[in-house]
C-alpha positions as CSV (number, residue, x, y, z in Angstrom):
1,X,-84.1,-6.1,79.3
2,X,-86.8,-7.2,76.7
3,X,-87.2,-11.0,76.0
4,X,-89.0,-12.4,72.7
5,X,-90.8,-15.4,73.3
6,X,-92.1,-17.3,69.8
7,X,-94.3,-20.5,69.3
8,X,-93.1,-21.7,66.0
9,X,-95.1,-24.1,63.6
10,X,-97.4,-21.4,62.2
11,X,-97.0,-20.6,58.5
12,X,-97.0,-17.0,58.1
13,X,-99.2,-15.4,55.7
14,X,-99.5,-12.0,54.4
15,X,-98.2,-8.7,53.3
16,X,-95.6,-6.1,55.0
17,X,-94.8,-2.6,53.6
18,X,-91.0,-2.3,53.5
19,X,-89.3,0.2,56.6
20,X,-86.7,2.9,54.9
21,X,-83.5,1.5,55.2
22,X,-81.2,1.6,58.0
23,X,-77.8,1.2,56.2
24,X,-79.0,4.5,54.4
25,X,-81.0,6.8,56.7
26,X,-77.9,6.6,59.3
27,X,-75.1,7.6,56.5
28,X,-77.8,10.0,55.0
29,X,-78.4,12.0,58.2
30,X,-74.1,12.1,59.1
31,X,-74.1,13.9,55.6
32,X,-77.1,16.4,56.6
33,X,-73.4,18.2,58.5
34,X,-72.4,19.2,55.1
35,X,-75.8,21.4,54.2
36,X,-76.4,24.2,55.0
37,X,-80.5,24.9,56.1
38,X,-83.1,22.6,57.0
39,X,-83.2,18.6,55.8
40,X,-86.6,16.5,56.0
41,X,-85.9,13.2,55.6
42,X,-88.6,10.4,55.1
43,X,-89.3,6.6,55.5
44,X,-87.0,7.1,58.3
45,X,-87.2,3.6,60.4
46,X,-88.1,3.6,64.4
47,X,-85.0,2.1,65.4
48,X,-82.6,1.9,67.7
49,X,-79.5,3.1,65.6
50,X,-81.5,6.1,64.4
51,X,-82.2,7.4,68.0
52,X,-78.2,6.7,68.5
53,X,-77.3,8.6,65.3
54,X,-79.9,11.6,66.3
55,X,-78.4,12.1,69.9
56,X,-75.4,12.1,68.4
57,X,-75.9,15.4,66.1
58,X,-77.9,16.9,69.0
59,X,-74.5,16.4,70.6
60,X,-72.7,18.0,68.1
61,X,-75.0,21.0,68.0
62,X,-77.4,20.3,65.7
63,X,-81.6,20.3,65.9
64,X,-83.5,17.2,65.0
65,X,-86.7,16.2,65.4
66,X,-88.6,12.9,64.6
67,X,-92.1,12.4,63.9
68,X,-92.9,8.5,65.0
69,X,-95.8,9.1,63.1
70,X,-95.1,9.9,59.9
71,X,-91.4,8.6,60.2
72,X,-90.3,11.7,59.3
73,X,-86.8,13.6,60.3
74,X,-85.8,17.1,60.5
75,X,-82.8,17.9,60.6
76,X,-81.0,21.6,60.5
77,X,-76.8,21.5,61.2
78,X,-76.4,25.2,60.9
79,X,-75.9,25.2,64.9
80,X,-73.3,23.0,64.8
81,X,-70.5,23.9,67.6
82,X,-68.6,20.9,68.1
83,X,-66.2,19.0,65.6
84,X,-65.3,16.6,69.1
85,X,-67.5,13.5,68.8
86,X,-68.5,12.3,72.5
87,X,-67.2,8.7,72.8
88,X,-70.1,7.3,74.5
89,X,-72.2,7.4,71.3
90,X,-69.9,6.9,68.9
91,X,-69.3,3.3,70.9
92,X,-73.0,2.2,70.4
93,X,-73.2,2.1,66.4
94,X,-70.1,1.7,63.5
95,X,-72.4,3.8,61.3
96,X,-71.5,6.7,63.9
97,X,-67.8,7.2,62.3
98,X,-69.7,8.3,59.1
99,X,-69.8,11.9,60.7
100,X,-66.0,11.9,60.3
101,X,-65.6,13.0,56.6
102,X,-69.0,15.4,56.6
103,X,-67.3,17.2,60.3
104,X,-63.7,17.5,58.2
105,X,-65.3,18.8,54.7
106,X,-67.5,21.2,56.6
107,X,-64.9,22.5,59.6
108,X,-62.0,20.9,58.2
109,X,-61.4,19.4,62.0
110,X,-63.2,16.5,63.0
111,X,-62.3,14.4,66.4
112,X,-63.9,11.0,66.0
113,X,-63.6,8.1,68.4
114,X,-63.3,5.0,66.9
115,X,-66.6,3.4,65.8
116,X,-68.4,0.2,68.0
117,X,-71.9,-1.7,67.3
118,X,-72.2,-5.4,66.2
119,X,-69.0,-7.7,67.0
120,X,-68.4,-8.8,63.4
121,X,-64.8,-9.0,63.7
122,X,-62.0,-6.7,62.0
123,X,-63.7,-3.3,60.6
124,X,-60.7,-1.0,60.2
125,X,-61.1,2.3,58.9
126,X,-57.5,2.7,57.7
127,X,-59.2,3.1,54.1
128,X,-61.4,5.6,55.3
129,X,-57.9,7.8,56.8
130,X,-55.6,6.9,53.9
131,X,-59.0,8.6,51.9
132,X,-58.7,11.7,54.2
133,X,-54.7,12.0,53.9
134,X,-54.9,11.8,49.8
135,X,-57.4,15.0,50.2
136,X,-54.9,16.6,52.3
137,X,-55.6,16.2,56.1
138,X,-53.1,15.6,58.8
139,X,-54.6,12.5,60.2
140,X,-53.9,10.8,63.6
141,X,-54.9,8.5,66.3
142,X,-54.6,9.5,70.2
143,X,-56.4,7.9,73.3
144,X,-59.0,6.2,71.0
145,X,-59.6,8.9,68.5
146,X,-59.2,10.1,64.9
147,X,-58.1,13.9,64.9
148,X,-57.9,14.7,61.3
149,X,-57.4,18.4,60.3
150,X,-56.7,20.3,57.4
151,X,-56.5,23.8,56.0
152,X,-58.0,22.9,52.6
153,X,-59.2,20.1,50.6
154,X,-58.3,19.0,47.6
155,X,-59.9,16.8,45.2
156,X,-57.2,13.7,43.8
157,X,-57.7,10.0,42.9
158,X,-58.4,7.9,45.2
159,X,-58.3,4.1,45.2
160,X,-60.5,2.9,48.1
161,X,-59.3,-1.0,49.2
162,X,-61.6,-3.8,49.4
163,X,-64.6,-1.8,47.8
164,X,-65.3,-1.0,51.5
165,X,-68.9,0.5,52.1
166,X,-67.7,2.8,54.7
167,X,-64.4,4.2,53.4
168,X,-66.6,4.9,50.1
169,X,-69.4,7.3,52.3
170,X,-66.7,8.4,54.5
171,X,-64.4,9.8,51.4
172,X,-67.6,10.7,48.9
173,X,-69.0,13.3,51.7
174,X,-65.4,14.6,52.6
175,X,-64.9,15.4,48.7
176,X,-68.1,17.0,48.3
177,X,-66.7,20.7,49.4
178,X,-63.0,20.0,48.6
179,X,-61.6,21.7,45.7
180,X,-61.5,20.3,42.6
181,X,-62.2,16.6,41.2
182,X,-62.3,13.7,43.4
183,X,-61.9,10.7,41.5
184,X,-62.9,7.3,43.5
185,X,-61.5,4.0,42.5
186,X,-63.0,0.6,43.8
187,X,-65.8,2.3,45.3
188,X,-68.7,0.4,46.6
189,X,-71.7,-0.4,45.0
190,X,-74.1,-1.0,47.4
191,X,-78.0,0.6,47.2
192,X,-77.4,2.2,50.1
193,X,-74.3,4.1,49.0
194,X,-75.9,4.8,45.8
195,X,-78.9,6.3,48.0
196,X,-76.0,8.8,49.7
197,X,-75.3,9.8,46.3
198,X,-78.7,10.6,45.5
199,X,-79.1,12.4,48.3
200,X,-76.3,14.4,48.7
201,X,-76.4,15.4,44.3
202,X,-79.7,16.7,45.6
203,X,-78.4,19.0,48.1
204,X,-76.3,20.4,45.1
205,X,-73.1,18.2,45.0
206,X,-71.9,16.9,42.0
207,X,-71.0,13.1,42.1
208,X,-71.3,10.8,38.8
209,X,-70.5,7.4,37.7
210,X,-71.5,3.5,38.6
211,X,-69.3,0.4,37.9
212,X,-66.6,1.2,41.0
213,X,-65.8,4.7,39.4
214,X,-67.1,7.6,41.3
215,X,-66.4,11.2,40.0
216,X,-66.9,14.3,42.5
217,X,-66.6,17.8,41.7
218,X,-66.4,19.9,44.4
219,X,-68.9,23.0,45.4
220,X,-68.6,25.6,48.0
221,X,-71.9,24.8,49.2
222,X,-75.0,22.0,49.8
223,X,-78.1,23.5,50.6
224,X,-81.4,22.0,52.3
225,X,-83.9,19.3,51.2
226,X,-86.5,17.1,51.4
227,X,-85.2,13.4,50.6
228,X,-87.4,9.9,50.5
229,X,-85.0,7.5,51.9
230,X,-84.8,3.6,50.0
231,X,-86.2,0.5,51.2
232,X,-84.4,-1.5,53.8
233,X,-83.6,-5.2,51.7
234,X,-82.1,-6.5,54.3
235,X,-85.3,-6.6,56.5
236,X,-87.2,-7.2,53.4
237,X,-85.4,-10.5,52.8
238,X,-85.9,-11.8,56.3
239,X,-89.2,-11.3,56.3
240,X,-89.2,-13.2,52.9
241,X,-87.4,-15.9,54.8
242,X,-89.7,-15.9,57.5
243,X,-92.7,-16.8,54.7
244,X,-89.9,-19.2,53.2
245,X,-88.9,-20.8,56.8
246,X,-92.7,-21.6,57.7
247,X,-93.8,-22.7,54.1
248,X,-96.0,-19.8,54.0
249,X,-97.0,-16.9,51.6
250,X,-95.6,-13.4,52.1
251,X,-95.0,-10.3,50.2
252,X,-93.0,-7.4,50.7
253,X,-94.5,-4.0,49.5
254,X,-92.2,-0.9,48.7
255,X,-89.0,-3.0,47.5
256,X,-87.0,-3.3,44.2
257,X,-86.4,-6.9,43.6
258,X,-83.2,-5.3,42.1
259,X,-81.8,-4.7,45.5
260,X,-82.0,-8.4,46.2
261,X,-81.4,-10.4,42.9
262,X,-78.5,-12.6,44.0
263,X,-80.5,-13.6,47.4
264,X,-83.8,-14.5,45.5
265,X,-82.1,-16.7,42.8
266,X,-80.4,-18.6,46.2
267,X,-84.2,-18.6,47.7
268,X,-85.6,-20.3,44.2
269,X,-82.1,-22.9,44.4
270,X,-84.0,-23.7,47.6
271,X,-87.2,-24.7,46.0
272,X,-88.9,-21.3,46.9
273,X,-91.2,-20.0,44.3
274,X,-90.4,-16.0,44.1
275,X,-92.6,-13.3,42.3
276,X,-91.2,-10.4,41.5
277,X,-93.3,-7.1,40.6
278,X,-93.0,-3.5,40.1
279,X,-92.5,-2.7,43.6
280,X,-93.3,-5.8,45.8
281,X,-91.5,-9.2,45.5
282,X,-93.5,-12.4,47.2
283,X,-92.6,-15.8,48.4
284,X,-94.3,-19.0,48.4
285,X,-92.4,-21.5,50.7
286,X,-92.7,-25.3,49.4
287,X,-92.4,-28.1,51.7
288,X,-88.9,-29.2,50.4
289,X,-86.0,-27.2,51.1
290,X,-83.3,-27.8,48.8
291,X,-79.8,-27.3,50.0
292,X,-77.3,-24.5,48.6
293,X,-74.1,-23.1,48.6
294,X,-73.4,-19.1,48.9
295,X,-70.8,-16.8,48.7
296,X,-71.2,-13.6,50.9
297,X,-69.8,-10.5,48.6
298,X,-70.0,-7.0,48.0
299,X,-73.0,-5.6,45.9
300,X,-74.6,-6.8,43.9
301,X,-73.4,-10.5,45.2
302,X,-75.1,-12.3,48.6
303,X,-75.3,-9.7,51.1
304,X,-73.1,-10.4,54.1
305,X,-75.7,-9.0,56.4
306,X,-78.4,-11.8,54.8
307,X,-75.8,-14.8,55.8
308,X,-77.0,-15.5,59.4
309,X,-80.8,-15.3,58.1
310,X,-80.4,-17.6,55.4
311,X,-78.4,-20.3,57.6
312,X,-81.2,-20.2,59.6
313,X,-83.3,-21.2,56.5
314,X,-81.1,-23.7,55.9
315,X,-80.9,-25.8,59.0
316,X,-84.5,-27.4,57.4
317,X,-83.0,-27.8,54.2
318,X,-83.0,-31.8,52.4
319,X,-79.0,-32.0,52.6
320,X,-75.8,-30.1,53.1
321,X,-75.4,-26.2,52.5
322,X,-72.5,-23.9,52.7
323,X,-72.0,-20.4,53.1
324,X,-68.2,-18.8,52.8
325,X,-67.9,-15.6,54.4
326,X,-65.8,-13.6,52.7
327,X,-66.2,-9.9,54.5
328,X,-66.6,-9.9,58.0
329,X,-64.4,-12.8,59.7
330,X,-67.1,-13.0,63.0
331,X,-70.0,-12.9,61.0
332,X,-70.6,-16.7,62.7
333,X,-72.0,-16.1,66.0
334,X,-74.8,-17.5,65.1
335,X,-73.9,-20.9,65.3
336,X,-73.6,-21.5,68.8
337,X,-76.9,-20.5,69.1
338,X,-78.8,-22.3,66.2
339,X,-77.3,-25.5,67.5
340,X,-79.0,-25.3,71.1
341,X,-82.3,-25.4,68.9
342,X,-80.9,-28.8,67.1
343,X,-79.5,-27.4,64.2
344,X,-76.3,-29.4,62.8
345,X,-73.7,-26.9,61.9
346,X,-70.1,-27.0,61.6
347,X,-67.5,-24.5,60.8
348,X,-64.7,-25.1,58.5
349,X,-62.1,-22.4,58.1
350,X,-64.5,-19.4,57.1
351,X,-67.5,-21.7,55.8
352,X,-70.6,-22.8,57.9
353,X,-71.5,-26.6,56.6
354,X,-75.2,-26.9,57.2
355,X,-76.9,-30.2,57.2
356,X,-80.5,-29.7,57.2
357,X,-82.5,-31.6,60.1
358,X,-86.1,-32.9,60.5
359,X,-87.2,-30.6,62.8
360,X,-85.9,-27.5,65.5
361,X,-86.9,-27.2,68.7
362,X,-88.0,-24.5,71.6
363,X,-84.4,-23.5,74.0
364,X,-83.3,-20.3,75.6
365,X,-80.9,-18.6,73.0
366,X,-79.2,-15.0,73.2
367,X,-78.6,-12.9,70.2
368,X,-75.3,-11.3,70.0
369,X,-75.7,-9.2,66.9
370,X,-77.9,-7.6,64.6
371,X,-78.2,-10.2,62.1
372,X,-77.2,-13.2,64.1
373,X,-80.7,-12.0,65.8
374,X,-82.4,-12.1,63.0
375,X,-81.6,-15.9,62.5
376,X,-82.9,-16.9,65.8
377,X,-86.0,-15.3,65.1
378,X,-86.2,-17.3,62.1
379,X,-85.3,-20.9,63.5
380,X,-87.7,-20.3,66.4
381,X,-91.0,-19.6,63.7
382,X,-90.0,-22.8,62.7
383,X,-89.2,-24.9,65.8
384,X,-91.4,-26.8,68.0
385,X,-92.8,-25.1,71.2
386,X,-91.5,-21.8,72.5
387,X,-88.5,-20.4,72.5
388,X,-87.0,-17.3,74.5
389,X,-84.8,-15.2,72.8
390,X,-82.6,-12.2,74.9
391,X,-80.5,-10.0,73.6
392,X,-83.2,-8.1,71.9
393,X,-81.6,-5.1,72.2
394,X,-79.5,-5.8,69.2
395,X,-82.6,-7.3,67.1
396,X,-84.3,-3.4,68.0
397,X,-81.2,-2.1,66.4
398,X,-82.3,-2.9,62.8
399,X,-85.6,-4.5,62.5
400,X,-88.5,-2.2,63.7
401,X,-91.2,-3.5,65.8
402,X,-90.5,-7.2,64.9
403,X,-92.8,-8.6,66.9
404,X,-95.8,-6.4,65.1
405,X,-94.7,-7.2,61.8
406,X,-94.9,-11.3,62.6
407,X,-97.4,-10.9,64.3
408,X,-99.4,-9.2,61.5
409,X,-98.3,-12.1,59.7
410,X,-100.1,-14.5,62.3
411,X,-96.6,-15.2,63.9
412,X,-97.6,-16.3,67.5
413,X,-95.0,-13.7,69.3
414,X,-94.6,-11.6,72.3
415,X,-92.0,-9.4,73.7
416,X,-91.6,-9.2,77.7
417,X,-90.0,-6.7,79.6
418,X,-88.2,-7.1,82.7
């Protein structure tokens, strides 16, 4: 088991290029099922989740290769044999359940365990069935997994409840090769769905619309592709806090600012000077932090996945922040965690109440998610002396050679192995 160990107290200085998105990539390369002939993906992050989703589609029948080089990914389905997806990947990543709608569009059977990853609380994927029943499919659930089968699909309307990300990929790939028009209602906005889209209308699909309206006509066939894959913004914007956090200066290379308008008007609430440009967005931390209060909501509001990163920016603020969760109910495991390094955080129903101390300080702490992860990473750049973090596991799940990238910023960081 890896350990990070990081000496806070050094401002960080400098500039990173952005890594291709993981909330894209893994969606991206479930939907390579429906296409027919050979897929090369690039910007494709190093990451734990991507080796998870590859092994998965090897498993399926498929050939992929990776090139850690170039971060490339090839990808041909055409050998699929398998519709049955084996439970003990599928139990690693959430994301893995995205090869549900792509298996039943493609072989109109799909056997799908139900997802795992991060411990974020309720994810139920009754949208993503109720989706798959309004196209046509028998759908069921036995000994842990979704057997949905059909003998056609048909395009219909669709509303898709709580604008949920993964119903919205799940349905959009499964009504690529039904019959007909798919109209989607309440889809999701997200970059990274919009990226799918891309992606898949350049395989030959035919999917329209913006503003929570999705239109899909359905084709008998998607055909193979070479696809650059978007920036990741959520590892863009904790980098950004990591220049924030340590009153430093960094820039991101090879993002949109777009992607992260909400979360930079919070930063410059705080008393962060922001610069956006074409393709780069930069921070310039102050030595005041001023307090604020967020909302976590779907795209284009404050990401969910940035809430844990930014309370750990906060714990330093001059006064009392708070941030309402309003999309994953566990989203708070953070908090345990932040306090053993001195930060003052309460919970109040589904708000964290952060009153900004002095100073942190060096203690063993355990990450227990993705993005709670993240925020230890961020609190200990900040604290005084050094502080251990395990559980890095889940850190290598979504940030790619952390301990490079801060280090390139002059981060004084190591990672141990055991």
């Amino acid at each position: 088991m890896d350990k990070l160990f990081i000496t806070g107290g050094k401002k960080l200085k400098g500039k990173l290029s952005s890594s291709g998105a993981k909330n894209a990539v893994l969606p991206i390369m479930a939907a390579c099922i429906l296409v027919k002939g050979d897929v090369l993906l690039r910007r494709v992050p190093d990451i734990t989740d991507v080796w998870v989703m590859m092994e998965l589609l090897r498993a399926l029948g498929a050939k992929v290769e990776y090139n850690k080089k170039d971060e490339t990914l090839f990808i041909n389905t055409d050998g699929i044999s398998s519709t049955r997806a084996p439970y003990h990947l599928v139990r690693k990543i959430h994301a893995s359940f995205d090869v549900t709608g792509p298996l039943l569009a493609k072989f109109l059977c799909a056997e799908v365990p139900l997802p795992g990853g991060c411990v974020l609380g309720t994810r139920a994927v009754n949208f993503h069935l109720d989706g798959f029943r309004l196209l046509g499919a028998d759908v069921c659930l036995e000994h842990g997994y979704v057997k949905a089968k059909a003998a056609k699909l048909q395009g219909t309307r669709v509303y898709i409840g709580r604008a949920s990300v993964g119903a919205t990929k799940n349905i959009m790939m499964a009504a690529c090769l039904a019959e007909g028009i798919t109209i989607l209602e309440n889809a999701a906005r997200e970059p990274e769905v919009m990226d799918l889209m891309n992606f898949l209308n350049a395989t030959g699909a035919k999917i329209s619309g913006s503003g929570g309206t999705m239109r899909i006509d359905g084709v008998s066939e998607l055909r193979g592709v070479e696809y650059n894959i978007i920036s990741d913004r959520i590892e863009g914007g904790t980098y950004l806090l990591a220049g924030a956090i340590t009153r430093g200066d960094v820039t991101i290379d090879g993002i949109s600012s777009e992607f992260l308008e909400v979360f930079l008007s919070k930063l410059e609430s705080a008393n962060v000077e922001v610069l956006r440009g074409k393709n780069y967005i930069r921070v310039k931390g102050k030595k005041r932090i001023y307090p604020v209060d967020i909302i976590t909501s779907p795209y284009p509001g404050f990401p969910t996945d940035l809430h844990a990163p930014m309370a750990a920016f906060l714990t330093i603020s001059d006064g009392t922040s708070f941030i309402e969760e309003t999309i994953f109910d566990a989203r708070f495991n953070y908090v345990d965690e932040l306090r053993r390094l001195g930060a003052r955080i309460r919970l109040v129903d589904k708000t964290a109440v952060i009153t900004g101390v002095s100073r942190l300080t060096d203690a063993p702490v355990e990450a227990a998610d993705l993005r709670a992860g993240g925020s230890l990473v961020l609190a200990s750049l900040a604290a005084e002396g050094t502080t251990e973090i395990t559980g890095v596991e889940y850190i290598d799940r979504g940030y790619k050679s952390i301990e490079k990238k801060l280090s390139a910023l002059g981060a004084q960081i190591t990672r141990c192995s055991e």
